[in-house]
N, C-alpha and C positions, 0 to 999 in steps of 0.2 A: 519578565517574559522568559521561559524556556528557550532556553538557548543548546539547541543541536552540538555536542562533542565531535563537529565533524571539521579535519584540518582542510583546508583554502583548498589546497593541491588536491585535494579528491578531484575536483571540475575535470581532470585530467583525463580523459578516455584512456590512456596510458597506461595512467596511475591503476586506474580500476581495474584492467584487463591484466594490470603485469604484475601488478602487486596485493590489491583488495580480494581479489575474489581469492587467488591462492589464497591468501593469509587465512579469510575465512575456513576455507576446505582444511586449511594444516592446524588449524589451533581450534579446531572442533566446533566451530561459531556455525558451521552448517553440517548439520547430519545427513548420512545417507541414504536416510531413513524418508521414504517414499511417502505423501499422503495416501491413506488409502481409502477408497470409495471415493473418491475426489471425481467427479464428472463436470469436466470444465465445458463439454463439447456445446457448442452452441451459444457460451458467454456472450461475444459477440451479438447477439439480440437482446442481450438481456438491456436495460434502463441505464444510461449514464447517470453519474451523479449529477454529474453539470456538464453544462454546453462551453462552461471556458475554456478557450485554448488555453493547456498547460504547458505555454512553450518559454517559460522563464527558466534559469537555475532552482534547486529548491536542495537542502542537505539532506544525503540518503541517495538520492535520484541524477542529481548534478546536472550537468546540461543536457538533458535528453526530454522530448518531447512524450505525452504522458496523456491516456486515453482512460478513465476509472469508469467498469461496469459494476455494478450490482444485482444480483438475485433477488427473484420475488420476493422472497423472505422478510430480507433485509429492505429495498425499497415500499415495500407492505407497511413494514414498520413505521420508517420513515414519513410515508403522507399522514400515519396515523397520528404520528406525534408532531408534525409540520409544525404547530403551533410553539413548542414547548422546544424544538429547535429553535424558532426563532428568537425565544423569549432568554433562551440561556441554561431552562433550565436541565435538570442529568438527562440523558439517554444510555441506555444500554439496549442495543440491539439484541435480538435474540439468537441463542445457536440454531446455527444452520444457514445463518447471514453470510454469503460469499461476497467478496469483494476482489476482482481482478484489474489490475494496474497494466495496460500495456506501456512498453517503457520501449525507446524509438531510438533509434542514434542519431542524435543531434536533436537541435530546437524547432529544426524545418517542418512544416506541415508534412504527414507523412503522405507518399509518393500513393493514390491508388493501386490499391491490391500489395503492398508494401507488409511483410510478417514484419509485427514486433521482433526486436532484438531480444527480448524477457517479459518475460509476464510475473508482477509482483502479487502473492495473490493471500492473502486474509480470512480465514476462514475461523467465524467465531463457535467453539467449543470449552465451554469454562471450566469442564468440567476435563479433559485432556491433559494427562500429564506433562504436553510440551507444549503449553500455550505460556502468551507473557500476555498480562491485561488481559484473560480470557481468549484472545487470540492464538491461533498457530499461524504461525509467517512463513510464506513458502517461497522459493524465488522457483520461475518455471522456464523449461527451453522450448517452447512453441516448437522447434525444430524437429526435434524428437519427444515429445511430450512428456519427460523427466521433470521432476519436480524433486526441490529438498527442503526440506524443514530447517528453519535457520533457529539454532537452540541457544543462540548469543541474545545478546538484547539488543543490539543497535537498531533494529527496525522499530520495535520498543520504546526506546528512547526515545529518537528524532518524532516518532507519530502522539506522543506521550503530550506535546506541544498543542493538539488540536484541543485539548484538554483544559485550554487558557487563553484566554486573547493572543493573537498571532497576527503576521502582516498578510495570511491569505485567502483569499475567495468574499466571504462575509465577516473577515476578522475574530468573530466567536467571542462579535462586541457582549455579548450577557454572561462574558467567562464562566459558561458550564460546561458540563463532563461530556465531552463530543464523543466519546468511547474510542478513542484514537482515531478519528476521521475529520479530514479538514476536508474532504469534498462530499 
């Protein structure tokens, strides 16, 4: 099984805020370099993937509760090939597939009317000179609606896993090419 290069101490809100994200920003693992034509506005209605509470640990995310929408696009895709996900076999979604992660502070159900802390957000372009797996990885500030293109792999890596049998949602017991999506 794929095993996430991520150390214990990440779980650390601490860690993350005093030490990860600088590092990312100072060692060029996230650029400043904006999505552009990115219209997330309205995500929020768009299809979950799944109705499971994502309120476990998971590496990458650590303990923050975890909300994934999808675009027509991308869920189009998805019922189209329903079957062949379930069987195991490849999937490659098509570009234009958005995929947004609200990422929450803490495990707790989040509070009504609550803004995510970060929006992790996947936007498949294979053709993009900064995509990893045909991906570009962006992490967002809901806050002020800034987004940066994260040009390391770590996102890469740990999503790399859905790719193989893993310990979550449906396991991805027929270990096929989930195109970097466990939900």
């Amino acid at each position: 099984m794929h095993k996430c290069l991520v150390c214990p101490v990440l779980g650390s809100r601490v860690f993350v805020a005093l030490v990860l994200v600088p590092l990312f920003i100072m060692t060029g693992c996230a650029s400043k370099k904006a999505a552009q034509d990115l219209d997330l506005s309205g995500y929020a209605s768009w299809e979950r993937t799944t109705q499971v509470q994502l309120n476990f640990p998971i590496p990458g995310h650590e303990s923050h509760y975890r909300k994934i929408f999808m675009n027509k696009v991308g869920m189009d895709y998805r019922r189209a090939n329903e079957a062949a996900f379930k069987s195991g076999e490849a999937l490659e979604y098509p570009d234009g597939t958005i995929v947004v992660k609200e990422i929450f502070g803490g495990l707790d159900d989040p509070i009504p009317g609550e803004q995510p802390a970060t929006l992790d957000i996947m936007v498949k372009e294979k053709a993009a000179s900064d995509t990893l797996g045909g991906w570009r990885w962006l992490i967002g500030d809901p806050k002020n609606g800034n987004e940066m293109v994260m040009s390391g792999d770590f996102c890469a890596n740990c999503h790399n896993g859905a790719n193989e049998k893993h310990p979550y949602g449906d396991r991805n017991a027929g270990n096929g090419f989930r195109d970097f999506l466990f939900y």
